[in-house]
Each structure stands twice: as C-alpha cells, then as structure tokens.
C-alpha positions, 0 to 999 in steps of 0.5 A: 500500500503507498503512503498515499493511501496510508496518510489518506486513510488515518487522516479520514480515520473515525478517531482522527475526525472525531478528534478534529470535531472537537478542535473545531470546537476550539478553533471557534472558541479562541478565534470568536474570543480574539476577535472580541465576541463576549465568552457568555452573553453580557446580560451575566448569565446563561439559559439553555433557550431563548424563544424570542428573535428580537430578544437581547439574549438571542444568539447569546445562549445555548439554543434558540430558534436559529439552532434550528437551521444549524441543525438543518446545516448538519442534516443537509450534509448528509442528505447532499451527499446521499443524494448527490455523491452516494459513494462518499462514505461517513468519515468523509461527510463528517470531514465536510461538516467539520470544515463548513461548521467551523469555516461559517461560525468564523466568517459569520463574524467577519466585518463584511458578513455581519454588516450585510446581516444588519442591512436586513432590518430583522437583523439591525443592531445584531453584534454576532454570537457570544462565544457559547453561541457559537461553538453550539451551533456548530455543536448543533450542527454536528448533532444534527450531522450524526442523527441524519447519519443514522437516519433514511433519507425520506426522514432526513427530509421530513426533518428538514421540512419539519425544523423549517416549518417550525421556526418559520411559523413560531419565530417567522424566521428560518434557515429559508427566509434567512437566506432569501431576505439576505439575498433578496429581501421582500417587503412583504416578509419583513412586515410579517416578521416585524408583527413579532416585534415587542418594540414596535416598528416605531423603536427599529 
C-alpha cells in the first residue's frame, strides 16, 4: 500500500475526525474570543433557550430558534451527499461538516458578513454570537450531522421540512427566509416578521 493511501486513510480515520470535531470546537472558541465576541452573553448569565428573535439574549445562549437551521446545516450534509455523491462514505461527510461548521461560525463574524446581516432590518443592531453561541451551533450542527447519519433519507427530509416549518411559523424566521431576505429581501416578509416585534416598528 503507498503512503498515499496510508496518510489518506488515518487522516479520514473515525478517531482522527472525531478528534478534529472537537478542535473545531476550539478553533471557534479562541478565534470568536480574539476577535472580541463576549465568552457568555453580557446580560451575566446563561439559559439553555431563548424563544424570542428580537430578544437581547438571542444568539447569546445555548439554543434558540436559529439552532434550528444549524441543525438543518448538519442534516443537509448528509442528505447532499446521499443524494448527490452516494459513494462518499461517513468519515468523509463528517470531514465536510467539520470544515463548513467551523469555516461559517468564523466568517459569520467577519466585518463584511455581519454588516450585510444588519442591512436586513430583522437583523439591525445584531453584534454576532457570544462565544457559547457559537461553538453550539456548530455543536448543533454536528448533532444534527450524526442523527441524519443514522437516519433514511425520506426522514432526513421530513426533518428538514419539519425544523423549517417550525421556526418559520413560531419565530417567522428560518434557515429559508434567512437566506432569501439576505439575498433578496421582500417587503412583504419583513412586515410579517416585524408583527413579532415587542418594540414596535416605531423603536427599529
């Protein structure tokens, strides 16, 4: 066997992936913290969910509605590369996810992304994630990797479906709307989102 084939095998091993899963975790952590980003949310404290998008507290604590489309992150991986590239097998899926969680975590706080979320009017005033945030999505994100790993793909897509039609009804945002209204932002939506609103369209 050429070394080749040795360096690619040990590098796509389960145990090496796992152990680059969790320096991801740090490589989110010390990045997000030398940037400035808080450790925990600056209100002090740390709750598990924040059910609110126009909360302060959102994207600063262990979950809340957009941990459902890191989820979907994961899960889309899985059913991508099932669908698509049906050869690709578990450790090389699992090197994807790592890579895009932790390459999105960090560019999500660059200058440019963060001013192009607070474009959006859903958006203003967002200062990125708490450090805690971060490094949960992309542990969300994993979870939701290894539980459509496990899953057919008929149920990876009903998940899907079902995360997404949660968050677009309960928080009136998602990993859909998020997208579009950054790509293309609709009036009509962002009136809609805005009902949610507690300080009213007069405070924005």
């Amino acid at each position: 066997m050429s070394w080749e084939c040795v360096l690619f095998k040990r590098v796509f091993s389960t145990k090496f992936l796992a152990f680059a899963a969790v320096c991801g975790a740090a490589l989110i952590g010390v990045t997000l913290w030398a940037w400035g980003q808080p450790l925990i949310c600056t209100c002090g404290y740390v709750d598990f969910w924040v059910g609110s998008v126009f909360s302060s507290g959102n994207s600063q604590h262990i979950a809340d509605w957009y941990t459902l489309s890191h989820i979907i992150h994961g899960m889309l991986i899985v059913l991508i590369g099932r669908t698509i590239l049906p050869w690709l097998g578990f450790e090389f899926l699992l090197s994807i996810s790592i890579v895009t969680g932790v390459f999105w975590e960090i560019i999500e706080h660059t200058d440019w992304v963060l001013d192009q979320f607070r474009a959006t009017t859903l958006y203003q005033g967002y200062l990125g994630d708490s450090v805690l945030n971060a490094v949960a999505d992309y542990l969300w994100m994993m979870g939701g990797f290894l539980l459509a790993s496990v899953s057919k793909r008929y149920l990876i897509l009903c998940y899907i479906i079902v995360l997404e039609v949660a968050a677009a009804i309960a928080a009136r945002d998602s990993l859909t709307l998020t997208t579009l209204m950054l790509v293309y932002p609709i009036e009509a939506i962002e009136d809609w989102q805005q009902e949610l609103n507690p300080r009213g369209p007069a405070q924005q």
